[in-house]
C-alpha positions, -999 to +999 in steps of 0.1 A: +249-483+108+279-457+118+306-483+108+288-486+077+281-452+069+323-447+078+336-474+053+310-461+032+329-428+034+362-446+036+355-457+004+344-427-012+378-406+001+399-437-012+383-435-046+377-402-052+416-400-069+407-359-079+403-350-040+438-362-032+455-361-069+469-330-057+467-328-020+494-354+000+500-355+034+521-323+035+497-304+023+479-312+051+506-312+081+509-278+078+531-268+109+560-297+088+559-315+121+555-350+102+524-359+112+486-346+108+467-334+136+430-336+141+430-298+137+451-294+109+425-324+094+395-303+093+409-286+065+392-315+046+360-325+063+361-361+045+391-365+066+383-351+093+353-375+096+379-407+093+401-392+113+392-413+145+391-446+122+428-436+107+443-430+144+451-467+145+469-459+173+446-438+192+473-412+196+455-385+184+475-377+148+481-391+114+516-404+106+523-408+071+518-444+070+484-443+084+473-411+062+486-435+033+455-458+040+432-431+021+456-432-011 
């Protein structure tokens, strides 16, 4: 039920074109150090609950390419 209840979500961040029409990812790397941290992610709590699921490579922050999953 939590994987379905995160693509679920997934699905509603990826569609929902007016939450990130005019936020990108440097709006949310706010320090400019090119990638998105899981602080500097709960500026958006949609994100910040993905987060986990994004970090495809467990490393604890959002590179561009895997923040461009949501878009």
């Amino acid at each position: 039920m939590k994987t379905f209840t995160k693509t679920l979500a997934l699905i509603a961040l990826a569609s929902s074109s007016a939450v990130f029409a005019a936020v990108d990812f440097d709006s949310f790397d706010t320090d400019g150090d090119g990638v998105i941290s899981q602080s500097e992610a709960q500026a958006n709590s949609q994100l910040a609950q993905l987060f986990d699921d994004l970090d495809v490579d467990s490393n604890g922050e959002l590179s561009k390419e895997e923040f461009a999953k949501i878009q």
